[in-house]
DSSP file (Angstrom, degrees, kcal/mol; ACC not computed):
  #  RESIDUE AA STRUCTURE BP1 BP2  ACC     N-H-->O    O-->H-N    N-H-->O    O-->H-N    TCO  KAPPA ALPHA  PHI   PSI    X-CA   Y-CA   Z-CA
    1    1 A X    >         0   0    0      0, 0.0     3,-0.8     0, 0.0     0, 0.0   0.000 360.0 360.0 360.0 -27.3   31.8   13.2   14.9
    2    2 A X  T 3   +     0   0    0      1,-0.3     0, 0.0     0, 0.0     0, 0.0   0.559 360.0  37.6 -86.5   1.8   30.4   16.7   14.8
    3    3 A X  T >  S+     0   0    0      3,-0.1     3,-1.6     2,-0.0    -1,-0.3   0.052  84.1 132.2-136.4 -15.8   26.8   14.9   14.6
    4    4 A X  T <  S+     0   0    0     -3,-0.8     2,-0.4     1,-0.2     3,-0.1  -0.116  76.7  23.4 -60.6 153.5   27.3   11.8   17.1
    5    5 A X  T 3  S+     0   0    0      1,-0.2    -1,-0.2     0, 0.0    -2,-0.0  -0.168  89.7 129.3 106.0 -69.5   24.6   11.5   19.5
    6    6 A X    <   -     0   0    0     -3,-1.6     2,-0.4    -2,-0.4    -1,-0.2  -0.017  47.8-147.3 -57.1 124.2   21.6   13.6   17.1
    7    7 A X        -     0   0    0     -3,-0.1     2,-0.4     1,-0.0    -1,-0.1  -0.760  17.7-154.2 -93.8 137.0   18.6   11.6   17.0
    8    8 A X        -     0   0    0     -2,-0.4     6,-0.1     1,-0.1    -1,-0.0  -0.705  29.2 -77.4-126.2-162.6   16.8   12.2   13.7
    9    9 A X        -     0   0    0     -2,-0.4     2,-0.1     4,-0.1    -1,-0.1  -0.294  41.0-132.2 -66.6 141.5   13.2   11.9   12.4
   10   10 A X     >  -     0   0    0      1,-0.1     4,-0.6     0, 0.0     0, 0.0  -0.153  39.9-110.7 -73.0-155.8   12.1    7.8   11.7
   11   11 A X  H  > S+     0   0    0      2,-0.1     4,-1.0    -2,-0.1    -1,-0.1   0.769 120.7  59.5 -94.4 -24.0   10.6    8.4    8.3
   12   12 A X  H >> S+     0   0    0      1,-0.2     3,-2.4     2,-0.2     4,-1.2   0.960 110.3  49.4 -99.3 -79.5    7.0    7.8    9.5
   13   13 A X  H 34 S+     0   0    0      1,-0.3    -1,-0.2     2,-0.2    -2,-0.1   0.547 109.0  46.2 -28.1 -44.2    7.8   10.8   11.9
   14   14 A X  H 3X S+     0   0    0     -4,-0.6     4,-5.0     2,-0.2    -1,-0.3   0.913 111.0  55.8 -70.0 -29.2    9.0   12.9    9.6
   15   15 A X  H <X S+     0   0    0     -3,-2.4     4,-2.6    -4,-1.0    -2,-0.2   0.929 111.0  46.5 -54.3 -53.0    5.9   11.9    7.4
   16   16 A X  H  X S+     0   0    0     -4,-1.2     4,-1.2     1,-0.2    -1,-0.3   0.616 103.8  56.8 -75.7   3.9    3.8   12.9   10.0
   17   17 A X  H  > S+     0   0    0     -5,-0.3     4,-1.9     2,-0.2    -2,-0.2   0.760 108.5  49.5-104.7 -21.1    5.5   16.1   10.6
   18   18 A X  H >X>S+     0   0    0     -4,-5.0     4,-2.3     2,-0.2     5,-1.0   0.979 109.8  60.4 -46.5 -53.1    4.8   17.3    6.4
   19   19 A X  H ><5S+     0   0    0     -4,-2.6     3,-0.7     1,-0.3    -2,-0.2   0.904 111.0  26.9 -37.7 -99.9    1.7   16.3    7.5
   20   20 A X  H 3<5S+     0   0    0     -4,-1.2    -1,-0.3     1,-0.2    -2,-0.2   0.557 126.0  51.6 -23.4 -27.8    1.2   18.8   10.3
   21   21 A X  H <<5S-     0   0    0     -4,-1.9    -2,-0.2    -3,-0.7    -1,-0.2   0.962 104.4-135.3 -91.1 -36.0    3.7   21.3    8.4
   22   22 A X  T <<5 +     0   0    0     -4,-2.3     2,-0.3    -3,-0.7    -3,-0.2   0.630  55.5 126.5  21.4  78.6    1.7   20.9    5.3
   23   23 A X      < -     0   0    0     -5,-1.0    -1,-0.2     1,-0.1    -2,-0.2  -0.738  57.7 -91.4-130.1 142.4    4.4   20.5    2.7
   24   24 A X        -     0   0    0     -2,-0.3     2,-0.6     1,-0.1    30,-0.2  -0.111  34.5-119.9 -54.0 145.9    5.0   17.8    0.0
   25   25 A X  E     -a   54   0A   0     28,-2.7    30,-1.2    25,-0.1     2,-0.7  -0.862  20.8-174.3-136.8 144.4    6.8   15.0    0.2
   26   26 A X  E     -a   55   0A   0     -2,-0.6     2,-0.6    28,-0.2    30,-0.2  -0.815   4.9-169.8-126.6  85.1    9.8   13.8   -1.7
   27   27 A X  E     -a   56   0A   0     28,-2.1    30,-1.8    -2,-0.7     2,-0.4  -0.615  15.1-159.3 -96.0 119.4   11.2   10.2   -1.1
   28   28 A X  E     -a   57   0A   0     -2,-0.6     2,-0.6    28,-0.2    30,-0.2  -0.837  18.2-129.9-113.9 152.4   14.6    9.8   -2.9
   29   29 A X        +     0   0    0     28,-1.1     3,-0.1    -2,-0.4    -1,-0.1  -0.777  36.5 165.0 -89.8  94.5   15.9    6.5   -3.6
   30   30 A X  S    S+     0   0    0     -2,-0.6     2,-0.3     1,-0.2    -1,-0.1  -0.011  70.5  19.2-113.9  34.6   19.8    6.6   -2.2
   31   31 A X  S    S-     0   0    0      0, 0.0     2,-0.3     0, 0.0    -1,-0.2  -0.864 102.0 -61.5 174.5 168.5   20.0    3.1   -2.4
   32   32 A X        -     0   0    0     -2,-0.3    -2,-0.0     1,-0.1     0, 0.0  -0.191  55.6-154.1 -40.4  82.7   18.5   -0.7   -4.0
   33   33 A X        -     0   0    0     -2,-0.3     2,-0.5     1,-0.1    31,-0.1  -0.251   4.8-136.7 -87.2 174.2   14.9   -1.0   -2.8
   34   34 A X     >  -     0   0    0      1,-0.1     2,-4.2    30,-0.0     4,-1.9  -0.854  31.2-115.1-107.5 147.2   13.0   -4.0   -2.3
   35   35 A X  T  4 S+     0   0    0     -2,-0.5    -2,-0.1     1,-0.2    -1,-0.1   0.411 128.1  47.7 -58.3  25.3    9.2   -4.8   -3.3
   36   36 A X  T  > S+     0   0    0     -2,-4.2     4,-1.7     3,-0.1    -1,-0.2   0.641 111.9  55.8-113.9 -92.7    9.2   -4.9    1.1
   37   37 A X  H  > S+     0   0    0      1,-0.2     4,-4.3     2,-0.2    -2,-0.1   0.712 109.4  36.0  10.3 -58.1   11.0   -1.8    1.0
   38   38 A X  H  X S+     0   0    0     -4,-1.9     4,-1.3     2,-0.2     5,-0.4   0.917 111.9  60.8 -90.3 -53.1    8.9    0.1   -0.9
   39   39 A X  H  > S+     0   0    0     -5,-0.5     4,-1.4     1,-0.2     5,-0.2   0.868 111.2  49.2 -30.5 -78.3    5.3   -1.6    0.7
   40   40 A X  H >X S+     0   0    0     -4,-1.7     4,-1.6     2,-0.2     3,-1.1   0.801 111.5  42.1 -58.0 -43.3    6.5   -0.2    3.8
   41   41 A X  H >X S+     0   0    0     -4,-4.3     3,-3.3     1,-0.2     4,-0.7   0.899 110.5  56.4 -47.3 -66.6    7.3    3.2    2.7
   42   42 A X  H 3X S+     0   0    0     -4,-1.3     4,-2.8     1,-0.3     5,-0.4   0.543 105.9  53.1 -34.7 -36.8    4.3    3.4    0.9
   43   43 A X  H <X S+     0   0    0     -4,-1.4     4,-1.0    -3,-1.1    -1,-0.3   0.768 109.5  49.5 -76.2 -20.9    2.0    2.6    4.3
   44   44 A X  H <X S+     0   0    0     -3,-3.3     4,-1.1    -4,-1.6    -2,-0.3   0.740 110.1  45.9 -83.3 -22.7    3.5    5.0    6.0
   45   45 A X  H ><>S+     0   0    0     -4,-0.7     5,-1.2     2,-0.2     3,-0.9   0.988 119.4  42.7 -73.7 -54.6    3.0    7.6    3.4
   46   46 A X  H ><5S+     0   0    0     -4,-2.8     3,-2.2     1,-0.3     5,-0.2   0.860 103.4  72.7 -79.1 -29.9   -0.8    6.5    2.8
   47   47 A X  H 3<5S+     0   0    0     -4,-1.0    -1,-0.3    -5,-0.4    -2,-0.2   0.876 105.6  35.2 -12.9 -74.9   -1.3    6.2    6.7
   48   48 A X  T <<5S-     0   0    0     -4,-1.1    -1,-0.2    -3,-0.9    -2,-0.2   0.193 119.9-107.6-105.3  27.3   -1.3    9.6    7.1
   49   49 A X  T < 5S+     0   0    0     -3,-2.2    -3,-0.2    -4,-0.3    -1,-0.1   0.792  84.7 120.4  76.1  28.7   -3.3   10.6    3.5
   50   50 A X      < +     0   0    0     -5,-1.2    -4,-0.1     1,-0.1     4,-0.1  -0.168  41.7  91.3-110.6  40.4    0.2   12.0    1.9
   51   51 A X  S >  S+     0   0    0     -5,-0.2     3,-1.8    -6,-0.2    25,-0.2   0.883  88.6  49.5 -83.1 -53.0    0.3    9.5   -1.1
   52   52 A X  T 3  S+     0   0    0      1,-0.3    -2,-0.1    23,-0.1    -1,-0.1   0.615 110.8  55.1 -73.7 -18.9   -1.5   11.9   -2.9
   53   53 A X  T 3  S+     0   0    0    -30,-0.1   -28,-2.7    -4,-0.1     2,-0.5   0.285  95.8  97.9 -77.2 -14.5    1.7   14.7   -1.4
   54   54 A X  E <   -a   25   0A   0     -3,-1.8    22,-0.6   -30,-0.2     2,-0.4  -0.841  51.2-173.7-103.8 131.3    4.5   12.6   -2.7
   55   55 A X  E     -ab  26  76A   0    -30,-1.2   -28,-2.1    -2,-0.5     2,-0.6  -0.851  24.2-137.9-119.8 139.1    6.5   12.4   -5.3
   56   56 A X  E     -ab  27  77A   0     20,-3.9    22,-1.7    -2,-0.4     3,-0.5  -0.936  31.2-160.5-101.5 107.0    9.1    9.2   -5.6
   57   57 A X  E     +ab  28  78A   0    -30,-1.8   -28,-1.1    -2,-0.6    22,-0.2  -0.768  58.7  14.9-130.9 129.4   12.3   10.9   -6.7
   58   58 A X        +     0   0    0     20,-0.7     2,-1.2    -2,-0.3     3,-0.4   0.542  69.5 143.9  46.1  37.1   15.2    8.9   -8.5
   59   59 A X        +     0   0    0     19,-1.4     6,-0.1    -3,-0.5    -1,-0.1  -0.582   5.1 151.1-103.3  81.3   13.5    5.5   -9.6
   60   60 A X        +     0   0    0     -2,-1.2    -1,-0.2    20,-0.1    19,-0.1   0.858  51.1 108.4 -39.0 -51.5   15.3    5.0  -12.8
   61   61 A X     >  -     0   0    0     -3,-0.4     4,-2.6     1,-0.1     5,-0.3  -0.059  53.9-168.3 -41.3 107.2   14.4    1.2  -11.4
   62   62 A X  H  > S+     0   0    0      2,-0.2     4,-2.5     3,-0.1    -1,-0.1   0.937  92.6  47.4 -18.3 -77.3   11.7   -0.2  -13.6
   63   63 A X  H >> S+     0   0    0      2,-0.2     3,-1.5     1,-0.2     4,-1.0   0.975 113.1  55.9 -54.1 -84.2   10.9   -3.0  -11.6
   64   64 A X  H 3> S+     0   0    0      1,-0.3     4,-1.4     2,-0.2    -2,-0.2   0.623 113.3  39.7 -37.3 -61.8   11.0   -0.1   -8.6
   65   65 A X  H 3X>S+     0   0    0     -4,-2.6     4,-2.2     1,-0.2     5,-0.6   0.916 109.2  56.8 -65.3 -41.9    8.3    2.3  -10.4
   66   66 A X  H XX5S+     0   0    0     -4,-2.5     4,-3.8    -3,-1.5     3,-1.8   0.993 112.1  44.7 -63.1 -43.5    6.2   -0.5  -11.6
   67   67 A X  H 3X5S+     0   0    0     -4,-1.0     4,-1.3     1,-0.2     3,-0.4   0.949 114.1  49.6 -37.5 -73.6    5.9   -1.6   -7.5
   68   68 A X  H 3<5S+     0   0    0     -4,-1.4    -1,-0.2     1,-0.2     7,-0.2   0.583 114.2  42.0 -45.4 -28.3    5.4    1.8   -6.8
   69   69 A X  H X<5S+     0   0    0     -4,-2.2     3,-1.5    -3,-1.8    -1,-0.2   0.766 114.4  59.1 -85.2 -31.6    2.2    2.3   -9.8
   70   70 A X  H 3<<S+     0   0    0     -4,-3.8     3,-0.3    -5,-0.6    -2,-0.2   0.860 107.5  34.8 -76.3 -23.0    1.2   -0.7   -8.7
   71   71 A X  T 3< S+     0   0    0     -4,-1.3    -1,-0.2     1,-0.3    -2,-0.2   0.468 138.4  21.4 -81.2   1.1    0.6    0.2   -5.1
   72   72 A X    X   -     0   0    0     -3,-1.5     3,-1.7    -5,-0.2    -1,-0.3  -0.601  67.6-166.1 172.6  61.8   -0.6    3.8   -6.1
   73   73 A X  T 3  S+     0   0    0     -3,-0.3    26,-0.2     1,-0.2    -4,-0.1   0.495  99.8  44.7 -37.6 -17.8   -1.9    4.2  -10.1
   74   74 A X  T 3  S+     0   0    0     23,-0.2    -1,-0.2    24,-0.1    -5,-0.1   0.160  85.5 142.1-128.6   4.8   -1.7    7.9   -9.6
   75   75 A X    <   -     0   0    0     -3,-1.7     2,-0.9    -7,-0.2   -20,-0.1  -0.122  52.0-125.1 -54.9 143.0    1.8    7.8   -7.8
   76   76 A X  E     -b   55   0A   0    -22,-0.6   -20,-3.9   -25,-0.2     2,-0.4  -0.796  32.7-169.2 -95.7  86.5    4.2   10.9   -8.7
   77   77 A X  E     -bc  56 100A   0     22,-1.2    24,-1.4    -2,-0.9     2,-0.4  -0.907  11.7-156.0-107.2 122.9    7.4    9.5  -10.0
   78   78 A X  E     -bc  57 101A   0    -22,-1.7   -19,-1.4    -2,-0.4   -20,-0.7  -0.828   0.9-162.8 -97.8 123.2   10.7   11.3  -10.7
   79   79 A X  E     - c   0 102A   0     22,-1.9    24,-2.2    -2,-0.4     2,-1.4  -0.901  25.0-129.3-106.3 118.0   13.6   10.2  -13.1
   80   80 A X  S    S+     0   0    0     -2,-0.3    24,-0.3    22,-0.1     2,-0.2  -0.780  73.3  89.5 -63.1  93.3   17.0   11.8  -12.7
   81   81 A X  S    S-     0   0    0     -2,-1.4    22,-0.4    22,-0.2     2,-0.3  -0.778  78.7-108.7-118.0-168.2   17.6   12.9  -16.3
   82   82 A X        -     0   0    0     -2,-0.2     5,-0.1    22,-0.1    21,-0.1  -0.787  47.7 -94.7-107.1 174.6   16.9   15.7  -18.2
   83   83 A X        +     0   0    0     -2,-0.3     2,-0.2    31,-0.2    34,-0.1  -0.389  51.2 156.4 -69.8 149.1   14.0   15.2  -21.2
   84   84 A X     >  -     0   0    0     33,-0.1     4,-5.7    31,-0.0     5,-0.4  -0.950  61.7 -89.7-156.4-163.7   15.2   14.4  -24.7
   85   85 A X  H  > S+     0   0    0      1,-0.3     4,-1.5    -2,-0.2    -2,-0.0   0.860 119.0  57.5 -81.5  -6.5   13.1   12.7  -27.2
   86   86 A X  H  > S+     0   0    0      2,-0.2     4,-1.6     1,-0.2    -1,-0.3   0.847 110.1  39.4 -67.9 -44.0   14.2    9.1  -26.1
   87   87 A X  H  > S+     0   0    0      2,-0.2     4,-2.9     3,-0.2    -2,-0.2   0.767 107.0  61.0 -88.6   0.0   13.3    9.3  -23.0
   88   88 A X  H  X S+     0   0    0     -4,-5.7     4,-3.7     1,-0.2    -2,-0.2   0.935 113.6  48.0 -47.2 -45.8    9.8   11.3  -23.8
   89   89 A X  H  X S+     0   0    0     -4,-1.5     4,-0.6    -5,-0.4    -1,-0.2   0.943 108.1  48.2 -63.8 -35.5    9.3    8.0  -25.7
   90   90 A X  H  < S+     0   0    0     -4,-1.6    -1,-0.2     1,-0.2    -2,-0.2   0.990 127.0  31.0 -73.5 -50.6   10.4    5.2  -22.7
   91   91 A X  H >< S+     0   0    0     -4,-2.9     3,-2.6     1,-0.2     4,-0.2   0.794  92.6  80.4 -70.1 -34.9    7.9    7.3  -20.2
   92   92 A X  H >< S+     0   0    0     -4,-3.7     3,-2.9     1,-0.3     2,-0.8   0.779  89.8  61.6 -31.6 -75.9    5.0    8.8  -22.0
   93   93 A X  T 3< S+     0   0    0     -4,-0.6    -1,-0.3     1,-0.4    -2,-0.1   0.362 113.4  38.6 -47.7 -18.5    3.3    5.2  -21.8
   94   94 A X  T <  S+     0   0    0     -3,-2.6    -1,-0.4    -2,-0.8    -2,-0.2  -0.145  89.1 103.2 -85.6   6.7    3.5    5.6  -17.5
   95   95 A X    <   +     0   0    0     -3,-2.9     2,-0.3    -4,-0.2    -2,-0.1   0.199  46.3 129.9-126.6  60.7    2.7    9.0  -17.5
   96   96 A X    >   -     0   0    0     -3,-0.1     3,-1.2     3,-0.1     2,-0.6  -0.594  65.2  -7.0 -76.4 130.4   -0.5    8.8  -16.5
   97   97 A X  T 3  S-     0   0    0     -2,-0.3   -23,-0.2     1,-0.2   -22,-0.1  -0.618 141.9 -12.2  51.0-101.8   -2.3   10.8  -13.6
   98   98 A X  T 3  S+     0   0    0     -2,-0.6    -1,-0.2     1,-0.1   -24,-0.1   0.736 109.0 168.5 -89.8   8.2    0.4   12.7  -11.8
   99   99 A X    <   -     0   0    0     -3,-1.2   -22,-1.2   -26,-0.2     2,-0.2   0.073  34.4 -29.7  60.1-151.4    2.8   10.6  -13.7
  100  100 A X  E     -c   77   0A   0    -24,-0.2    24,-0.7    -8,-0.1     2,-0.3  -0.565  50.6-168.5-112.6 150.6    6.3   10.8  -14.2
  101  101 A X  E     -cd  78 124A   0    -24,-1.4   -22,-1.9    -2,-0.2     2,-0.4  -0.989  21.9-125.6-142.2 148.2    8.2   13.9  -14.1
  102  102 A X  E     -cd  79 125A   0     22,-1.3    24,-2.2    -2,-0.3     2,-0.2  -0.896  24.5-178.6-120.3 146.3   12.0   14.4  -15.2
  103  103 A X  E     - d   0 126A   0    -24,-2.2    24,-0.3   -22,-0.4     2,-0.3  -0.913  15.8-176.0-145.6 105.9   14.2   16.1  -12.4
  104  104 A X  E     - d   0 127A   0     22,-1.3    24,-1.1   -24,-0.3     2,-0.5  -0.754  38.0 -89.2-110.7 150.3   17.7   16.5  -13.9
  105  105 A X  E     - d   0 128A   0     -2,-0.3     5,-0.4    22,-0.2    24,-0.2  -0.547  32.1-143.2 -92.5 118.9   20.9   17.8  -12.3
  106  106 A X  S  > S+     0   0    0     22,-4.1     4,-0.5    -2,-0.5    -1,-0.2   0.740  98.7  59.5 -38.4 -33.5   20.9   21.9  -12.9
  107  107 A X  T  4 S+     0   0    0     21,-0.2     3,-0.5     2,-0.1    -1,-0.2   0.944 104.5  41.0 -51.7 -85.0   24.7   21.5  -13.3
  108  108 A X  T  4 S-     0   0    0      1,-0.2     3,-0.1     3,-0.0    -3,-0.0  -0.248 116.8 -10.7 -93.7 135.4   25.0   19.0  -16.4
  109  109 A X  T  4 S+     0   0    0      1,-0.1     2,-0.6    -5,-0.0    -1,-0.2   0.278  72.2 137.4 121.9 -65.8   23.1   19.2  -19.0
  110  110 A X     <  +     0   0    0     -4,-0.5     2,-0.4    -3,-0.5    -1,-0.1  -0.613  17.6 172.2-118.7 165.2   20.3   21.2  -19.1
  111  111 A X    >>  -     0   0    0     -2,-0.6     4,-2.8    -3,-0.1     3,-0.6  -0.943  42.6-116.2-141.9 106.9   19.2   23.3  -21.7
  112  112 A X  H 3> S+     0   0    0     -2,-0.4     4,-2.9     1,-0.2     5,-0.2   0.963 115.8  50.8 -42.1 -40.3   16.3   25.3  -22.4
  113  113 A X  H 3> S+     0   0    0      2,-0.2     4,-0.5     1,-0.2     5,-0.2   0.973 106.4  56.3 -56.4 -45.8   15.3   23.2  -25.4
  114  114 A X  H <> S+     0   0    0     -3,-0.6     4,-2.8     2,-0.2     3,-0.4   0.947 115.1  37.7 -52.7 -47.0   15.6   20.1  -23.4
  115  115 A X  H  X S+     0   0    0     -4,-2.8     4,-1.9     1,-0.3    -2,-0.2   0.841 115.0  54.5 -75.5 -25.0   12.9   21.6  -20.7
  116  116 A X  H  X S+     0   0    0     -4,-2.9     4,-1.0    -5,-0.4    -1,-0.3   0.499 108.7  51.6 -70.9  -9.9   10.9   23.1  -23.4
  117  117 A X  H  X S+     0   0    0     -4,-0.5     4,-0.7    -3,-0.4    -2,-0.2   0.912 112.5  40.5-108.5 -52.3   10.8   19.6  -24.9
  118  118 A X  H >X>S+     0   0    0     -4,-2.8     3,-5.2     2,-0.2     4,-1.1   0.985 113.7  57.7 -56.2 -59.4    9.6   17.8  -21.8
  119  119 A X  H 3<5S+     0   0    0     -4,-1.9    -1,-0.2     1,-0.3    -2,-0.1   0.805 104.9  43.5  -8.7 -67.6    7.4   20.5  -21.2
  120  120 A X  H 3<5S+     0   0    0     -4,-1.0    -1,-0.3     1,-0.2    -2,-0.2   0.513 109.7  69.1 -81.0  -0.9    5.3   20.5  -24.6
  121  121 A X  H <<5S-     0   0    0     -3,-5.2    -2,-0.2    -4,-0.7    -1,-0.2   0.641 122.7-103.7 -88.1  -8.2    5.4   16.3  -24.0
  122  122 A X  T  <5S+     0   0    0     -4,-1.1     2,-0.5     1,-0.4    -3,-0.2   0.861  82.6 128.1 105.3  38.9    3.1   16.7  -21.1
  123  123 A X      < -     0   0    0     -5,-0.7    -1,-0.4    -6,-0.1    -2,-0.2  -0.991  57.9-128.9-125.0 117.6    6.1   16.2  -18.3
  124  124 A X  E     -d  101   0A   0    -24,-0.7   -22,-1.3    -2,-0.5     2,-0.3  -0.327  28.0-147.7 -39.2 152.8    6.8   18.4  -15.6
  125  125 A X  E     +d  102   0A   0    -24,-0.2    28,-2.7    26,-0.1    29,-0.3  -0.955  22.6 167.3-149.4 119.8   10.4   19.3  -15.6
  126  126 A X  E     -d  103   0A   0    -24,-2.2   -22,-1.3    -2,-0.3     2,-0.2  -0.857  18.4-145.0-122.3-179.5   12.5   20.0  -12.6
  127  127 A X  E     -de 104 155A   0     27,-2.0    29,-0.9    -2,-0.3     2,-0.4  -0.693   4.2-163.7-114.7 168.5   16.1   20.5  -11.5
  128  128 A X  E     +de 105 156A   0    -24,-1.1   -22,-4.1    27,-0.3   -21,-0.2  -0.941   8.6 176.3-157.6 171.0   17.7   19.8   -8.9
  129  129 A X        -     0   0    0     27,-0.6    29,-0.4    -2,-0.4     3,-0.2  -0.499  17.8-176.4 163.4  80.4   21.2   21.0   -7.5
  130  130 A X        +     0   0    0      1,-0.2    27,-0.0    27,-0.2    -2,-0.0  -0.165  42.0  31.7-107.7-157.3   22.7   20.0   -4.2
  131  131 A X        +     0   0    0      1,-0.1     2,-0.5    -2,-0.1    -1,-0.2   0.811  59.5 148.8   6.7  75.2   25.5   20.6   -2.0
  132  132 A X        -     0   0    0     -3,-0.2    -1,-0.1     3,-0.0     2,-0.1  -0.866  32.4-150.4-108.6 120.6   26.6   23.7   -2.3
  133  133 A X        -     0   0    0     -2,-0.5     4,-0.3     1,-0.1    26,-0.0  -0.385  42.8 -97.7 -77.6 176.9   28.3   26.0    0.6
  134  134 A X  S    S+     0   0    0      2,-0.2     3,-0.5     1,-0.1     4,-0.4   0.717 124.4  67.9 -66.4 -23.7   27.8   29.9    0.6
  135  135 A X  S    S+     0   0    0      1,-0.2     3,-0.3     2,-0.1     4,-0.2   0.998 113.0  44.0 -55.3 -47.4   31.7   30.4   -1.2
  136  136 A X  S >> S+     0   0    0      1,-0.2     3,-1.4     2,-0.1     4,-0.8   0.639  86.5  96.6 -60.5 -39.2   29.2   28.7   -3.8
  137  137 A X  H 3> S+     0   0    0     -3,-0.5     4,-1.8    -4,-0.3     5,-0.2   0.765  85.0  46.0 -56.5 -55.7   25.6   30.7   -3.6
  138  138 A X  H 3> S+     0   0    0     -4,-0.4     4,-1.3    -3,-0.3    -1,-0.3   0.744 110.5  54.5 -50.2 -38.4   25.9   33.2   -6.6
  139  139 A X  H <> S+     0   0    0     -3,-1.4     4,-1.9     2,-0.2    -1,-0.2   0.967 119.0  29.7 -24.5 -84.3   27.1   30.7   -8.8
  140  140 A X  H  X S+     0   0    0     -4,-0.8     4,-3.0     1,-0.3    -2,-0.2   0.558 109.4  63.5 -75.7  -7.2   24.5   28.5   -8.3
  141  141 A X  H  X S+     0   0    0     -4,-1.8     4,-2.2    -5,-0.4     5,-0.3   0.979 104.5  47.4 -75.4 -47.6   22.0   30.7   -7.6
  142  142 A X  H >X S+     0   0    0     -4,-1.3     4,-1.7     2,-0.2     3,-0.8   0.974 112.2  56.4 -45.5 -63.0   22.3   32.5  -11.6
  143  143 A X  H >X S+     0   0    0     -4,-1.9     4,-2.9     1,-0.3     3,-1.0   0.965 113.0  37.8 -68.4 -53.8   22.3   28.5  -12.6
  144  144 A X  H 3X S+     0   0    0     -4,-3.0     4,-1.1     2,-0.2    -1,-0.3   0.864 117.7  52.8 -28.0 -59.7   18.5   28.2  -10.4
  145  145 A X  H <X S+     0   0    0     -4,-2.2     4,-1.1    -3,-0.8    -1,-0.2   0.492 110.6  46.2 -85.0 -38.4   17.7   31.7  -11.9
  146  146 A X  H <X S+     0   0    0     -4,-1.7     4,-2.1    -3,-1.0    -1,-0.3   0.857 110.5  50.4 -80.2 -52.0   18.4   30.3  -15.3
  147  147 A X  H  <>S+     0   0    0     -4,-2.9     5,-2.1     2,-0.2     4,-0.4   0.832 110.0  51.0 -56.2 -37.2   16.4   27.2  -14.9
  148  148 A X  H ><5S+     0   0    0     -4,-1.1     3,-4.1    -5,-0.4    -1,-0.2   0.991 113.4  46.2 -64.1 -53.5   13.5   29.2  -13.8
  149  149 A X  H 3<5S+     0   0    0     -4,-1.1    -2,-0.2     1,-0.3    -1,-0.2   0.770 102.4  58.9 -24.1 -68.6   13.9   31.2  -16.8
  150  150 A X  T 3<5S-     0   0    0     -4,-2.1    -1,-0.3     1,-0.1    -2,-0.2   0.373 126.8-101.0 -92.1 -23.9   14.4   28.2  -19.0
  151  151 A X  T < 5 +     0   0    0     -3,-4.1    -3,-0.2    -4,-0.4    -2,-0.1   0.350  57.4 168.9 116.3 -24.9   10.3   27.1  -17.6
  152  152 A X      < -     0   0    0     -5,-2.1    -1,-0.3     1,-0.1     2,-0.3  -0.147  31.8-152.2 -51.9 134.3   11.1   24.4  -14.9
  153  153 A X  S    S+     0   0    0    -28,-2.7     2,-0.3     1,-0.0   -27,-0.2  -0.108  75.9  15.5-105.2  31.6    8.0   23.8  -12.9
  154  154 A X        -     0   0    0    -29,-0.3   -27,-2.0    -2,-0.3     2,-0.4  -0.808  51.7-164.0 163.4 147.5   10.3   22.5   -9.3
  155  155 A X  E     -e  127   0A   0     -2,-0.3     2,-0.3   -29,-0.2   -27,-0.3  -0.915  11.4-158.5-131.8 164.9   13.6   23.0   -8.3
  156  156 A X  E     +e  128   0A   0    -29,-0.9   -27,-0.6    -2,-0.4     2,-0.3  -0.888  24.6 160.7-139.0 142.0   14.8   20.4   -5.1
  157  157 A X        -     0   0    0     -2,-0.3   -27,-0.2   -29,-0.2    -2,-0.1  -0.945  48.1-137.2-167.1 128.7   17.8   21.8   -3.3
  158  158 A X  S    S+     0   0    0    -29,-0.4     2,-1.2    -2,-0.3   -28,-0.1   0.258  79.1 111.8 -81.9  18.6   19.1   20.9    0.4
  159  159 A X    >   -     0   0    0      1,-0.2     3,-1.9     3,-0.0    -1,-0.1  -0.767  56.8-164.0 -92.2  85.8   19.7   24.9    0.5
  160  160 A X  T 3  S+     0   0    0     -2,-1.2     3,-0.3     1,-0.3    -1,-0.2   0.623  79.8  39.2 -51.3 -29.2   17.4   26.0    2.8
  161  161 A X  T >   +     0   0    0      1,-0.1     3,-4.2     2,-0.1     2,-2.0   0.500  64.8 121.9 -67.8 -14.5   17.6   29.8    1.7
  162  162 A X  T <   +     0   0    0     -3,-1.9     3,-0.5     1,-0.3    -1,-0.1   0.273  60.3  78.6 -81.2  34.8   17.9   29.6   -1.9
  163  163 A X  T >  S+     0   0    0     -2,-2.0     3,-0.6    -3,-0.3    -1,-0.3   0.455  85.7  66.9 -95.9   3.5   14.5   31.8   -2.0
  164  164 A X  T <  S+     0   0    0     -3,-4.2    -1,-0.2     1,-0.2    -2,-0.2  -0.005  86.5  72.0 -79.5  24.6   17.4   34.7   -1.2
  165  165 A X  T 3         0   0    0     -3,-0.5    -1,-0.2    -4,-0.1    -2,-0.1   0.267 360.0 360.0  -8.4 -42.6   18.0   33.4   -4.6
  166  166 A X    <         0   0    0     -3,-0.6    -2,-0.1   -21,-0.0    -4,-0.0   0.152 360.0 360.0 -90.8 360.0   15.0   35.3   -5.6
């Protein structure tokens, strides 16, 4: 209710507003896509010369990444875990040009050894860590603080402040 009404950005708007702002963009996967799906994002991203600005963020999906490599050999793809030496093994073989990257939830989990591990495998390693109020910010901010510590090369966060974190 507190929202009825509020128009928001299509996605090819918002695409075009990265574009203008000139900030990356980071399309997470909150539901099934289809090889449709994913063509159309993908036309809108390369429309406006952001494929090369994007990272594809929770495609666990196979199927969904191979669509995605296939449209875009150099596409930037994210896997919610953290690294360990099983899943260095299922990605290395994809993680070619800006590859694959592991984005694991700061909460559960992660472990300097884990980030150190992806790290030295050739993987980028972020975290990620959302919905949080202010009762919350110190908390999670030490867990950021730690992760940075720990070597992680991206954090993604709907907390528009957390560089008061910093």
């Amino acid at each position: 209710e507190k929202f009825a009404g509020t128009q928001i950005l299509t996605f090819e708007e918002w695409v075009l507003l990265c574009k203008r702002l000139d900030i990356d963009i980071y399309v997470d996967r909150k539901f099934s896509y289809t090889d449709e799906d994913i063509e159309n994002l993908f036309s809108i991203v390369d429309k406006y010369g952001m494929k090369d600005r994007t990272s594809w963020i929770n495609i666990n999906n196979v199927l969904n990444a191979r669509k995605i490599k296939e449209l875009d050999s150099n596409a930037r793809i994210g896997v919610l875990e953290h690294p360990s030496q099983n899943a260095i093994k299922r990605y290395s073989p994809y993680n070619t040009g800006r590859g694959y990257f592991f984005n694991g939830n700061a909460k559960e989990n992660m472990t300097k050894e884990s980030i150190e591990l992806g790290i030295k495998a050739g993987f980028e390693v972020e975290v990620w860590y959302v919905d949080f109020d202010s009762t919350q910010e110190e908390q999670i901010f030490k867990i950021l603080r730690q992760a940075i510590e720990y070597g992680v090369t991206g954090i993604t966060t709907d907390h528009y402040l957390v560089n008061d974190a910093f």
